[in-house]
C-alpha positions in Angstrom: -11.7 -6.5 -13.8 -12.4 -9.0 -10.8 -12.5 -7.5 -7.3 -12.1 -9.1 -4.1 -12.7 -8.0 -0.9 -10.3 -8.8 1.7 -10.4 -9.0 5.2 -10.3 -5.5 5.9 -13.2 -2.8 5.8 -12.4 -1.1 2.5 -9.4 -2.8 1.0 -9.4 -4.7 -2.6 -7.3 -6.7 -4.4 -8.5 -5.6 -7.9 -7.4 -8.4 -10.9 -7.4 -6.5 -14.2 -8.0 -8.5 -17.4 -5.0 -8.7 -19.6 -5.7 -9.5 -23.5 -2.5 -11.5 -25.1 -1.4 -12.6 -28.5 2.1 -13.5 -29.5 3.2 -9.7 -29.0 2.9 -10.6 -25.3 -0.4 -9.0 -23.2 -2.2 -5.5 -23.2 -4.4 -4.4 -19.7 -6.5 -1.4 -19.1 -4.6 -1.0 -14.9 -6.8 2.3 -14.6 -10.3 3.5 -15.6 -12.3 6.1 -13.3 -15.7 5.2 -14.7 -15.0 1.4 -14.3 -13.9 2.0 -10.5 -16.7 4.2 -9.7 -19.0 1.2 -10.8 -17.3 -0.6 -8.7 -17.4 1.3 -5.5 -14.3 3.4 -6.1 -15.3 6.9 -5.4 -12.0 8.7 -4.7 -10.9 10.7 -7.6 -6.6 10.0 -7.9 -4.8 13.2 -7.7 -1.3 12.1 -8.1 0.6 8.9 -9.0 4.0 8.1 -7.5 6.7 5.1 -8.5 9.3 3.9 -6.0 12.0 2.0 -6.8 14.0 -0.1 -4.9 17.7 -1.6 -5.6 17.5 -4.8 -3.2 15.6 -7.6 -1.9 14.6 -6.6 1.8 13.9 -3.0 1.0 11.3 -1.7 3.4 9.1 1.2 2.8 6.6 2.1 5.5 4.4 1.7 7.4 3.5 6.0 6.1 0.2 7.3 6.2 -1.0 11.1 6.2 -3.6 12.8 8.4 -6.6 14.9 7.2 -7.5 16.6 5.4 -4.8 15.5 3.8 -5.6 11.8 4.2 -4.8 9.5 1.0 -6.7 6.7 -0.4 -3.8 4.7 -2.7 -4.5 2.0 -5.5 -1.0 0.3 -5.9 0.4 -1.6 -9.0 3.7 -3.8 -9.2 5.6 -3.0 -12.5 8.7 -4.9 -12.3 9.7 -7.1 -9.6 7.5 -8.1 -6.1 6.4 -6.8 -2.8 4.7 -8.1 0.2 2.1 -5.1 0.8 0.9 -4.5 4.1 -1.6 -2.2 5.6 -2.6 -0.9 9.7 -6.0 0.1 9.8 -6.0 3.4 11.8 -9.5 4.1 11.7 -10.2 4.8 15.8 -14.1 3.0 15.1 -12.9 0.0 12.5 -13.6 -3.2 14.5 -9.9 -4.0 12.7 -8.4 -1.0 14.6 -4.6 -1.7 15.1 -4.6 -4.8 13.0 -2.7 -5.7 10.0 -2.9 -7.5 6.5 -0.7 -7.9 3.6 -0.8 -9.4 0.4 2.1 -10.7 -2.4 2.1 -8.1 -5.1 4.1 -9.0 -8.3 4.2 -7.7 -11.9 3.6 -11.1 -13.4 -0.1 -11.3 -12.4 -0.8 -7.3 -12.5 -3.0 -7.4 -9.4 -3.6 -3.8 -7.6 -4.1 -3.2 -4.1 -6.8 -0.6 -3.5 -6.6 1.0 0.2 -8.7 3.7 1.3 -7.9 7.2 3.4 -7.4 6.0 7.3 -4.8 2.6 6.7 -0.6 3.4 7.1 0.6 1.4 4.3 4.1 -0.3 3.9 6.0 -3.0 1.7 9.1 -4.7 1.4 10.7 -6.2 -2.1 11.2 -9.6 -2.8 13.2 -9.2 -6.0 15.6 -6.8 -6.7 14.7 -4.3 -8.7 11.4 -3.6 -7.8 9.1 -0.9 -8.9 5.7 0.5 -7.7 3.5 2.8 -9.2 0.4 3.6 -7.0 -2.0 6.5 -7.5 -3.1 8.3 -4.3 -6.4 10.4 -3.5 -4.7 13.5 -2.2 -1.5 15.6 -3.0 1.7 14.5 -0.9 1.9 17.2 2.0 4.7 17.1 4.6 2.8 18.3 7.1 0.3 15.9 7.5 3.0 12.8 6.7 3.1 10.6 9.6 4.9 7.0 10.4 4.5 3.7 12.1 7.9 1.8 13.0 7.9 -1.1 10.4 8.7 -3.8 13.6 6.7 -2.4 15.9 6.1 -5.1 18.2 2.3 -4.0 19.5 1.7 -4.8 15.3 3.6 -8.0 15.7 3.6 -7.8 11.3 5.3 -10.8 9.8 7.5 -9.2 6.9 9.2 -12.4 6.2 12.4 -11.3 6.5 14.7 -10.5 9.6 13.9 -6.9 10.6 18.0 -6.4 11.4 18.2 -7.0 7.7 15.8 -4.8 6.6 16.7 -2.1 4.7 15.4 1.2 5.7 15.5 5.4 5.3 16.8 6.9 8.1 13.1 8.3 8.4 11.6 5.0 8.2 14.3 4.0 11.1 13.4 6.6 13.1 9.5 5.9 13.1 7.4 6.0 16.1 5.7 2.7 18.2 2.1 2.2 17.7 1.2 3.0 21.6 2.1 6.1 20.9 0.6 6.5 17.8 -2.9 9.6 18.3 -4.8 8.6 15.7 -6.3 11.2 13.9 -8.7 9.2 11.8 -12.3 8.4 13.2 
């Protein structure tokens, strides 16, 4: 598996290997012992999959507060996303700032993000799947959003915000300069 780290304290792009013959390809997306050689101490508690019907399908920007704070290593299964993280961490040099990455099932690549980043994509093919793994249970109390367009982010989705397609909880997300954060 290759690892690169990007721009962001924390955050990976990890490259499994994939191993192919004429049946097509075989890759190992997920081994604990591997990742922990690798830096990756969280141990994954749950994994979720999200799929979405359209091109334009925004999910995000979600995060959740401690102690219920999630680290998320997130795969592409079918389809493609443009993945974008906020780092929320009050001491990161990159506080407030954003990245994002293309995400796509043909080259397997995983984003790894750790606890203290709000985390959003949106699809660039229909049909698009996720699977990502996350560091803590799901708990709705310590759920918490970022409006997707917030202009203080100024994050370049490639796509016209009017057009984006959003849950009504997504639509109703709070601006940044609002935002408490509750991460150090």
């Amino acid at each position: 598996m290759q690892v690169e780290r990007l721009e962001m304290q924390g955050v990976l792009r990890l490259s499994p290997a994939r191993f192919g013959d004429s049946r097509g390809w075989f890759s190992e997306s997920w081994n604990h012992k591997r990742l922990q050689e690798l830096g990756i101490k969280e141990d994954f508690v749950q994994d979720n999959r999200s799929w979405s019907a359209s091109v334009g399908t925004v999910r995000g920007l979600h995060f959740q507060a401690p102690p219920n704070a999630q680290a998320k290593l997130v795969q592409v299964v079918q389809g493609a996303i443009f993945d974008v993280v906020v780092d929320l961490r009050r001491s990161s040099p990159s506080y407030g700032k954003w990245m994002g990455i293309d995400l796509t099932a043909e080259t397997g690549q995983q984003l790894f993000i750790p606890a203290g980043f709000a985390h959003g994509f949106v699809t660039r093919k229909d049909g698009t799947e996720i699977l990502y793994k996350c560091s803590d249970y799901y708990s709705p109390k310590a759920e918490g959003a970022i409006r997707f367009d917030d202009p203080d982010l100024g994050i370049d989705w490639g796509i016209d915000p009017a057009k984006a397609i959003l849950s009504d909880k997504d639509a109703r997300a709070g601006a940044f300069k609002d935002f408490q954060s509750p991460f150090a």
